[in-house]
C-alpha positions in Angstrom: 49.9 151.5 50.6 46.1 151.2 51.4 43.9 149.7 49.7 42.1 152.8 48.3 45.4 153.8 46.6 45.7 150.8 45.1 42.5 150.8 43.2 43.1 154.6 42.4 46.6 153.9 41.0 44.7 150.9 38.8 42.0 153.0 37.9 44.5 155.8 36.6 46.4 152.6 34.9 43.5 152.4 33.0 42.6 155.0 32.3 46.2 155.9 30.2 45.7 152.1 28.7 42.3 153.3 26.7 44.0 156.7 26.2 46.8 154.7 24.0 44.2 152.5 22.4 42.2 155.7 21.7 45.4 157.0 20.2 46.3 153.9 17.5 42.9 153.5 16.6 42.8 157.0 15.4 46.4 156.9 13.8 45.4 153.8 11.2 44.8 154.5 8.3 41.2 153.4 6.8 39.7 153.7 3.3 36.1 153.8 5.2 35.2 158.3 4.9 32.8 158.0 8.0 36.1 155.8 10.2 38.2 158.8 8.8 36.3 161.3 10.0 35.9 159.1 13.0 39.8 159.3 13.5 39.7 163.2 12.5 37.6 163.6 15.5 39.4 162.0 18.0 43.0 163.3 16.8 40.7 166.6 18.5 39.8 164.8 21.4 43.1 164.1 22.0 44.5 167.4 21.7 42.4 168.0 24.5 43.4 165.2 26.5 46.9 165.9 26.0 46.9 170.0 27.5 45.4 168.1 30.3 48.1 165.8 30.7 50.4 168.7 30.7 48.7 170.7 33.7 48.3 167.8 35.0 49.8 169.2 38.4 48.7 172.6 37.7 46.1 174.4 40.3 42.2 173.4 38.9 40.4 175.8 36.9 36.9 176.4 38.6 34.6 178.0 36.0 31.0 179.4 36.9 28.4 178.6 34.5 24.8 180.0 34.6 22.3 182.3 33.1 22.1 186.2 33.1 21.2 186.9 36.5 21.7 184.0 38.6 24.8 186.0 41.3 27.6 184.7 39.5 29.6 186.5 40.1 28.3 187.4 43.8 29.5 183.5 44.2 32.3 184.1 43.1 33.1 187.0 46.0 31.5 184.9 48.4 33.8 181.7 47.7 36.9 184.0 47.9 35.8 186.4 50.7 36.1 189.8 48.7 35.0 192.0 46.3 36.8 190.3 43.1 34.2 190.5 40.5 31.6 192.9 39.7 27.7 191.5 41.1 24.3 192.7 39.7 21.0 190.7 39.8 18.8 192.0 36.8 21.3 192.6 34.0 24.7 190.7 32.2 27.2 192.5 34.4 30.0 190.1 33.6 31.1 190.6 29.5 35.2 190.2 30.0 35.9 186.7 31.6 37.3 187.6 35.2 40.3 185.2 36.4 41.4 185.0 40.1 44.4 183.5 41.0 46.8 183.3 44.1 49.3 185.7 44.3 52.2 182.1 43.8 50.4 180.8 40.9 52.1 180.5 37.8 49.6 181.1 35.3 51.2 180.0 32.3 51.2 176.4 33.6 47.3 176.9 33.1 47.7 177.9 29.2 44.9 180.4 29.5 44.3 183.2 27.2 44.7 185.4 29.7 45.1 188.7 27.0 41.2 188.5 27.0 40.8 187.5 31.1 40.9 190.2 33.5 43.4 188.8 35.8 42.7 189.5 39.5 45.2 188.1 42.2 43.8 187.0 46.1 45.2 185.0 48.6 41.6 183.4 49.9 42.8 180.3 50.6 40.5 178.2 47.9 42.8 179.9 45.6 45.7 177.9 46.6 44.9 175.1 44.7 42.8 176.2 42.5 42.0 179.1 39.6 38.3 180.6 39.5 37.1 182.5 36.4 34.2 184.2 36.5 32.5 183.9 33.2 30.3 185.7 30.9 26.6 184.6 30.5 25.4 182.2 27.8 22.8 183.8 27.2 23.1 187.7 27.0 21.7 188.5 23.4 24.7 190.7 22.2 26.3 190.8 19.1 27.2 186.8 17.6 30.9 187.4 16.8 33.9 186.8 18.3 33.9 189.7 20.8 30.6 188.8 21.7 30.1 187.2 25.5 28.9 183.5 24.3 31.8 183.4 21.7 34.4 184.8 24.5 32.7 181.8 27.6 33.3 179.3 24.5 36.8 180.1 23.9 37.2 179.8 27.6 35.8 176.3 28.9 38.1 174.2 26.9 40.4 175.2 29.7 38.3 174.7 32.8 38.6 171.7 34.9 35.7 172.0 36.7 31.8 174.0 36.0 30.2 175.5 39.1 26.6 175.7 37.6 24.5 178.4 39.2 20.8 178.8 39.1 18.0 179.8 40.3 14.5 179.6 40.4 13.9 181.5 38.0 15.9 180.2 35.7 16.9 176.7 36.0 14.3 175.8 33.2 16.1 178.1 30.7 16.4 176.0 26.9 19.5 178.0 26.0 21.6 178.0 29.1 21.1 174.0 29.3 21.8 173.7 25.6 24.9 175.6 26.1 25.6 173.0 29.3 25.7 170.3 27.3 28.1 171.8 25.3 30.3 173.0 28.0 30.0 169.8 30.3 32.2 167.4 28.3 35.7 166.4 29.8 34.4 168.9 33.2 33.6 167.6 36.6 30.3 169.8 37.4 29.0 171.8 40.9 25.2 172.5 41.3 24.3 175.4 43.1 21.0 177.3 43.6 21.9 180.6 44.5 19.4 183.7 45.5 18.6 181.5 48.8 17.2 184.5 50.8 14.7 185.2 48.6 13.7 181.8 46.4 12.2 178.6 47.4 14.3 175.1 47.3 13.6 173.9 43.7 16.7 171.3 44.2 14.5 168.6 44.1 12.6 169.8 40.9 16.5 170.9 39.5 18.0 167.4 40.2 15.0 165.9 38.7 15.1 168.1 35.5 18.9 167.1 34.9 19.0 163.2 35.8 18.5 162.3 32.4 21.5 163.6 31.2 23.7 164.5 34.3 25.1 162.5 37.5 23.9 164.7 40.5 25.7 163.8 43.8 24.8 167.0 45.1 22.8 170.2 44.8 23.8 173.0 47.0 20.9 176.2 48.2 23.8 179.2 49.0 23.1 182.8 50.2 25.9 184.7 48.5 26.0 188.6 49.8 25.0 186.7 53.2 27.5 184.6 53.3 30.7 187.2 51.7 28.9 189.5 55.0 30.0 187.0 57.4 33.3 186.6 56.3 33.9 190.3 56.1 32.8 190.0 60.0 35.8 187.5 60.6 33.3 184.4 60.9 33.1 181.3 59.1 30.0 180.8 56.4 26.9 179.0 57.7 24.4 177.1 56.0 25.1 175.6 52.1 27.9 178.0 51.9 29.9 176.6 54.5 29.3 173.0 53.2 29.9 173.9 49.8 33.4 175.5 50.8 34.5 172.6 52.7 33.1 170.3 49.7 35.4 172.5 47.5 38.3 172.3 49.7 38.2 169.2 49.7 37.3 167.7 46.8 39.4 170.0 44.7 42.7 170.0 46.9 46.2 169.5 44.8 45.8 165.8 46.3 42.8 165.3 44.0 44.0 167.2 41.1 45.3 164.2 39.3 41.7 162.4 39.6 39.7 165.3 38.8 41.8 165.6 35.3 41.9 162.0 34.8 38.1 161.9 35.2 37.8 164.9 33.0 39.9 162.8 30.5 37.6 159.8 30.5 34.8 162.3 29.8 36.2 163.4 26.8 37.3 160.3 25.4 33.8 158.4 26.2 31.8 161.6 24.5 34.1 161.4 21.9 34.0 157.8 21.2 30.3 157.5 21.7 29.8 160.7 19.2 32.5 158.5 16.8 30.5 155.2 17.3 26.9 157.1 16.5 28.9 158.4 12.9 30.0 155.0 12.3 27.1 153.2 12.9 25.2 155.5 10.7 26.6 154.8 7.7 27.5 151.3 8.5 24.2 149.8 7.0 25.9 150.6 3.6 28.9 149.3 3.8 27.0 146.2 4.9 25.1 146.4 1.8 28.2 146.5 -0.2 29.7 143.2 1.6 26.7 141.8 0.9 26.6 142.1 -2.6 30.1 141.0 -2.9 28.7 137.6 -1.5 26.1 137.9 -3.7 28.7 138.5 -6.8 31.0 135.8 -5.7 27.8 133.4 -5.0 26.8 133.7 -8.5 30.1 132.9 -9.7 30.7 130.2 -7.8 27.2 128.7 -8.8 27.8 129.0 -12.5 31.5 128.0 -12.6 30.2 125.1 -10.5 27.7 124.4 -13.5 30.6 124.7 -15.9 33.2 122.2 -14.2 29.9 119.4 -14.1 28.9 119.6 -17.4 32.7 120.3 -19.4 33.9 117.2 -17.0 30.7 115.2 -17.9 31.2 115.3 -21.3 34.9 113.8 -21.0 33.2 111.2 -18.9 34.1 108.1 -21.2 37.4 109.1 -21.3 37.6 109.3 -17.3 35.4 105.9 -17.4 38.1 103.6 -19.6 40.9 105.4 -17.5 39.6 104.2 -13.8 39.3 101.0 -15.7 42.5 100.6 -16.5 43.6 101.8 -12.8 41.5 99.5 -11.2 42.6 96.6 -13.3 46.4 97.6 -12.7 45.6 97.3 -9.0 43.6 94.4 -9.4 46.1 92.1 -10.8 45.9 88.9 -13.1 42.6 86.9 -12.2 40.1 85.6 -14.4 37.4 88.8 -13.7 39.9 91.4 -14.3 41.4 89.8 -17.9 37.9 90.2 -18.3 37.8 93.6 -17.6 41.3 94.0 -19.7 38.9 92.5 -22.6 36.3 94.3 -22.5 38.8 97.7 -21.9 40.6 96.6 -25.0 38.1 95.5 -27.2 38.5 98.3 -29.9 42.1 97.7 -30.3 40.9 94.0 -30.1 38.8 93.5 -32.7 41.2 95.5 -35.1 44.3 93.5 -34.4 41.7 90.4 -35.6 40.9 92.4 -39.1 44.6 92.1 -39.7 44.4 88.2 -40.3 41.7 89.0 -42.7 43.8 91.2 -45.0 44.9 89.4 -48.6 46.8 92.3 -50.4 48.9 94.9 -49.4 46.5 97.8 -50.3 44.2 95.9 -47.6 46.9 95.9 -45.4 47.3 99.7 -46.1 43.6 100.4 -45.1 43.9 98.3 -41.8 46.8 101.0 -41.0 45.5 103.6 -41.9 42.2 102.9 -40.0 44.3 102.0 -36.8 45.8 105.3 -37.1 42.4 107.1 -37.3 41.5 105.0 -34.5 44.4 106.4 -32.6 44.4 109.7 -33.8 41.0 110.1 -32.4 42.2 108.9 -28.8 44.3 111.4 -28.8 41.8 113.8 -29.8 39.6 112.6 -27.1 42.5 113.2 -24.4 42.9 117.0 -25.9 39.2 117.6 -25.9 39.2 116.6 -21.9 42.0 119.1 -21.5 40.2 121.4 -23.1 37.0 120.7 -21.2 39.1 121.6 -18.5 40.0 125.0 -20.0 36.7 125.5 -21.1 35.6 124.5 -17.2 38.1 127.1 -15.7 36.8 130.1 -16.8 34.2 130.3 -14.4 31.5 132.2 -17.3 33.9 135.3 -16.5 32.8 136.5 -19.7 33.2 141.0 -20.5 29.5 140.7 -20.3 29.6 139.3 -16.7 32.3 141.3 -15.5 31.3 144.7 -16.5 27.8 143.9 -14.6 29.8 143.2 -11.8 31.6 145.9 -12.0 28.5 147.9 -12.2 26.6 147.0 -9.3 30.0 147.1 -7.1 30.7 150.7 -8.0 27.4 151.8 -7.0 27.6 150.2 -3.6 30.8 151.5 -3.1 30.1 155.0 -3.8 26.9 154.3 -1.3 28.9 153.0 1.2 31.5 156.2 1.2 34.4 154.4 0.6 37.3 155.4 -2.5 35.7 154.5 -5.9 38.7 153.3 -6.6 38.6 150.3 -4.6 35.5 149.3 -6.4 37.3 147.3 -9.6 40.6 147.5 -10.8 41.7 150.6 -13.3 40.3 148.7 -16.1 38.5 146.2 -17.5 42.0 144.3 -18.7 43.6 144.3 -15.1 40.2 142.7 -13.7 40.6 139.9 -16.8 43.8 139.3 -16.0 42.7 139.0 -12.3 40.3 136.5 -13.1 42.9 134.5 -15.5 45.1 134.0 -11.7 42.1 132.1 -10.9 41.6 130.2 -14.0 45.3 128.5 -14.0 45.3 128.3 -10.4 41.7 126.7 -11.2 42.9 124.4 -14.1 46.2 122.8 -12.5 44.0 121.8 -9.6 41.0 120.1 -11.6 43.5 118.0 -13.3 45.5 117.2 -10.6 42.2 116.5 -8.6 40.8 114.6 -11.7 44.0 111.9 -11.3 43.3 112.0 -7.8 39.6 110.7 -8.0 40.4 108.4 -10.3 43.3 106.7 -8.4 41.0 107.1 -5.2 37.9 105.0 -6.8 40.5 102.7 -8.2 41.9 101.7 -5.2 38.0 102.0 -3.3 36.6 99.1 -6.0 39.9 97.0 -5.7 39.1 95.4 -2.3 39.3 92.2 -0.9 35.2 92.1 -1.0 34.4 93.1 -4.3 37.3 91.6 -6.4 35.7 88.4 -4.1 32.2 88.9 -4.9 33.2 89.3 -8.6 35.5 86.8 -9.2 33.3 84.2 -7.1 29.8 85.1 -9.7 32.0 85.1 -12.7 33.8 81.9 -11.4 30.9 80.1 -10.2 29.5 79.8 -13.5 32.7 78.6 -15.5 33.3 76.3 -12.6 30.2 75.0 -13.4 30.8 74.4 -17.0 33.8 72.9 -16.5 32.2 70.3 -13.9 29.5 69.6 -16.2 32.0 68.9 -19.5 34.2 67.2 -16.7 31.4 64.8 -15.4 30.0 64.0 -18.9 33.8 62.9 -20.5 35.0 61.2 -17.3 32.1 59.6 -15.6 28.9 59.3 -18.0 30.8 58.5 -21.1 33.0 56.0 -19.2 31.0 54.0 -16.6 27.6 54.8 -17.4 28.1 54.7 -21.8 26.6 58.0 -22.4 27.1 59.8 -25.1 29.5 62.8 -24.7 28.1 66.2 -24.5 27.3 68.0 -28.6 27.4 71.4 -29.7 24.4 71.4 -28.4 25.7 72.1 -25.2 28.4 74.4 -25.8 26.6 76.8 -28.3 24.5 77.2 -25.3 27.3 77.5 -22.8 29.4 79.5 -24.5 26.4 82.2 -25.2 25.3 81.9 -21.5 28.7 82.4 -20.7 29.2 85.7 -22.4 25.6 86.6 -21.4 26.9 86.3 -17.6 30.2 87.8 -18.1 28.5 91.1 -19.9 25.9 91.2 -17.3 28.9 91.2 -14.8 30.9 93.5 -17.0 27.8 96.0 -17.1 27.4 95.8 -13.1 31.0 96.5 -12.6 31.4 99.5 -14.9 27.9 100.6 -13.2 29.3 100.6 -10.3 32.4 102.5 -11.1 30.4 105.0 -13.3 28.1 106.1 -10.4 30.9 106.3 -8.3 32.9 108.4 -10.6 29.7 110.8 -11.2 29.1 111.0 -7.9 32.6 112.2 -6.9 33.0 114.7 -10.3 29.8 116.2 -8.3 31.1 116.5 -5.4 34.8 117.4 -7.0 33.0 120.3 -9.1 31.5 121.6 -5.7 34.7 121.0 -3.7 37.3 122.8 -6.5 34.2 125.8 -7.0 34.6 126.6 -3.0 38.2 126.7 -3.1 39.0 128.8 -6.0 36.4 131.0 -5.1 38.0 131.8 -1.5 39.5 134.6 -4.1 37.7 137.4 -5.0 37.6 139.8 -8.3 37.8 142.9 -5.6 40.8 142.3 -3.2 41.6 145.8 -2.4 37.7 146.0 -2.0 37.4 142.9 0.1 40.6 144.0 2.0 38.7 147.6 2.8 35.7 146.2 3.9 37.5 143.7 6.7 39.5 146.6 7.9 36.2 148.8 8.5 34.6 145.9 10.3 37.4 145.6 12.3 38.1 149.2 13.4 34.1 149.3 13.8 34.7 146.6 16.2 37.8 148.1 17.6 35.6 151.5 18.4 32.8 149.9 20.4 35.1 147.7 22.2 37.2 150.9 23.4 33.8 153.2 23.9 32.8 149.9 26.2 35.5 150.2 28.0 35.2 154.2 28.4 32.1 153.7 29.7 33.2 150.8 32.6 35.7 153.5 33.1 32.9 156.7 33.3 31.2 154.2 35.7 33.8 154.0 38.1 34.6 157.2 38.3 31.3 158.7 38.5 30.7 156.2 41.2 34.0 156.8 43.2 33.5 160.5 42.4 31.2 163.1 44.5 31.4 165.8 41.9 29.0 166.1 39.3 29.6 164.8 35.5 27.3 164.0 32.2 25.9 161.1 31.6 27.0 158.3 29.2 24.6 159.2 25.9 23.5 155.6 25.8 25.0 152.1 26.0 27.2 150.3 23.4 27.1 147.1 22.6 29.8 144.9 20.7 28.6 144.7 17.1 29.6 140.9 15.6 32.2 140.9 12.5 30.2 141.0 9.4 32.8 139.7 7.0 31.6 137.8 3.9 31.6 134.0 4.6 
């Protein structure tokens, strides 16, 4: 196997590979109108595609194309070598589409209408591999119904392989006859011939020039028709064009090329059809941008004020998160003298009231201690309900009806912009999008608390080092040591040896205030420090538990639409890329004639929300 064959057999590979991807992208199902529509289209396309895969070995259908006047039909009897169609120069003598077939062609393989074709049979040998219809004009001003000629050449094409576009120079300027191209060139391979030749000048410079911008041009070719069927009624081969264009039909159109001529014709279907499906998705896309856009904005200004909430409701708990990472930090401190310190000055309350017991003298005394523990405990437990609480009050994100129905609002409207089903906007009711928003409240609440214990723990263990249990125990130490050497010096040594007298109250009123000077200003610059550090990470913790419960959104279903659309946009312009690498190659590896890509596609990025 050559080489050539190789790349044709690849190129062919392809070819079905984008015709399958063509086919799932247009069997999903999307909630996005213009991507239906989209898919609607190319379910069409592919109808097409498919009755060419099923003729795929059938004889090529050769259609003539071209203006009122331009010898049609007297091409068509040269090409053949015989009188098979009716010729005239000045008026529309073609109004019944004219097929010629080989006598051995099975025209039901074709799938032509032929109850409105006048079928003629010849044995010219161009006919045994291929079908020529000669075909009404496009522009003969008749009646605009179905019997009329433009209705009957339109009903006609989808069926032709291959458009032999005849001109001339009068008329290869004509508005309607190239509008009508453009309609008729999609999924054809395309022939260029100036005919008239013995009597009009070579405009196939000016022709080729006037179609570059929208059609490949390998070739134009300048034919004499009634010139050219003369010498073949003489026995003698065609000169000039004629002769070339024969050979350039024989062989470009031979059964052995059959299968590339369809395939190409497939590729120019499916890229016209993408591109035409990319241009309706791409117009309506700015709206459905607009829409994912606000539902950043919507989910932005919940996650700022639940944010808000969380600080503030957690703040105000504070004390109660304070005396707690106290209490951890002196559990994993251990006994030493700094943290019975900090046991102290944790239990203080509790310590003071114990003392008013020794005070009482009567049992209704007693009584009023009791009862003021009580209160003193019952109000603890208060405070540890009113954290909870904070944390309720923390987890529902400002979700008030108010909020919710603005949201609501301003969703509906983009979603009605952006085409897609209003019912995607917001749940069926205001209750179902509550008790959507309640999901993320407990899923909200469990995780602040559990986080909460988490901090704490984490700055417990953080301010339990070796360094700053050292640095506190050695200030608080350093002073007590050096009361204790001072007391020690004066009753062993001064009193002693040197007769002094021992140290007053003087001295230890002094010390003793000094003392718990120092250890309060110690006291204060520990719980300092703990305090910042606990602000600092409720901050952080507010910020940290906002972005992960608002990862949800109020609008799944909406959310969910609005991914898929981005993907299948994504999906289309990656496979209308590909169509046109294909269209490339074939047009390149191809000397017959084809339309141009409509302009190039480029790979839109994902627009999801972040």
């Amino acid at each position: 196997m050559t080489q050539s064959e190789l790349d044709r057999l690849e190129m062919l590979a392809e070819v079905d590979e984008l015709t399958t991807g063509v086919a799932r992208w247009a069997d999903c199902e999307s909630a996005w109108e213009p991507a239906h529509r989209a898919a609607a289209l190319l379910k069409r396309v592919l109808g097409r595609v498919e009755s060419l895969r099923v003729r795929l070995e059938a004889p090529l259908v050769v259609a003539t194309f071209g203006g009122t006047g331009t010898g049609k039909s007297s091409l068509v009897n040269a090409l053949v070598g015989d009188d098979v169609a009716v010729s005239g120069r000045q008026r529309p003598t073609t109004r019944q589409p004219v097929l010629i077939a080989h006598p051995q062609t099975d025209l039901e393989l074709l799938g032509l209408p032929q109850d409105m074709c006048e079928v003629v049979r010849n044995d010219s040998d161009l006919l045994r591999d291929t079908v020529i219809i000669d075909c009404p004009d496009p522009d003969t001003t008749d009646n605009n119904d179905a019997s009329s000629n433009l209705e009957r050449l339109r009903k006609i094409l989808p069926y032709c392989d291959v458009l032999m576009y005849a001109s001339t120079q009068q008329k290869y300027r004509s508005a309607r006859v190239v509008d009508e191209l453009a309609e008729a060139a999609t999924g054809c391979r395309l022939v260029f011939v100036q005919t008239h030749a013995d009597r009009d000048e070579d405009i196939r410079e000016d022709w080729r020039e006037h179609l570059s911008g929208k059609y490949e041009v390998p070739d134009v070719f300048f034919v004499d028709s009634l010139k050219a069927l003369e010498e073949q009624r003489q026995g003698q081969r065609p000169t000039g064009d004629m002769g070339r264009l024969l050979d350039f039909l024989s062989r470009q159109l031979s059964s052995s090329e059959r299968v590339s001529v369809r395939r190409a014709n497939v590729v120019d279907l499916l890229n016209a059809g993408l591109e035409r499906c990319v241009g309706l998705v791409d117009e309506h896309w700015p709206k459905l941008h607009d829409l994912q856009q606000a539902l950043v904005e919507q989910r932005e200004s919940l996650r700022r004020k639940m944010a808000a909430n969380l600080k503030r409701e957690l703040m105000v708990s504070r004390n109660l998160w304070e005396r707690r990472l106290l209490t951890a930090v002196t559990a994993t401190w251990g006994f030493s003298p700094f943290s019975s310190v900090l046991r102290l000055y944790n239990g203080l309350g509790a310590l003071l009231a114990s003392f008013t017991l020794f005070r009482a003298r009567s049992s209704a005394q007693m009584a009023l201690l009791g009862a003021v523990q009580g209160y003193r405990w019952l109000e603890g437990r208060n405070e540890e309900k009113t954290a909870e609480s904070s944390l309720e009050r923390a987890s529902a994100l400002g979700l008030d009806d108010a909020l919710l129905r603005e949201s609501q609002l301003i969703i509906t409207g983009h979603v009605k912009a952006a085409d897609l089903h209003p019912a995607l906007a917001v749940p069926k009711n205001l209750r179902e999008m509550r008790g959507q928003a309640a999901a993320v409240e407990r899923d909200f609440l469990g995780d602040a608390a559990g986080r909460v214990d988490g901090v704490i723990n984490e700055l417990a263990v953080r301010n339990s080092g070796w360094f700053v249990r050292g640095l506190y125990e050695l200030l608080f130490l350093s002073y007590v040591i050096y009361v204790l050497f001072r007391i020690g010096k004066n009753f062993f040594y001064e009193s002693f040896l040197e007769q002094e007298a021992i140290l007053s109250t003087d001295f230890y009123i002094p010390a003793t205030v000094f003392l718990v000077l120092w250890t309060g200003l110690l006291v204060t610059a520990f719980t300092h420090r703990l305090r910042k550090g606990l602000s600092r990470r409720i901050e952080e913790l507010s910020q940290e538990l906002v972005n992960r419960q608002m990862d949800q959104t109020l609008f799944p279903d909406l959310q969910q639409a609005c991914d898929a659309a981005n993907q299948d946009r994504l999906r289309l312009h990656q496979l209308t890329q590909r169509s046109m690498q294909l269209r490339h190659s074939v047009a390149t590896s191809s000397a017959l004639g084809g339309v141009k890509p409509v302009r190039p596609v480029e790979s839109p990025a994902v627009t999801a929300p972040q």
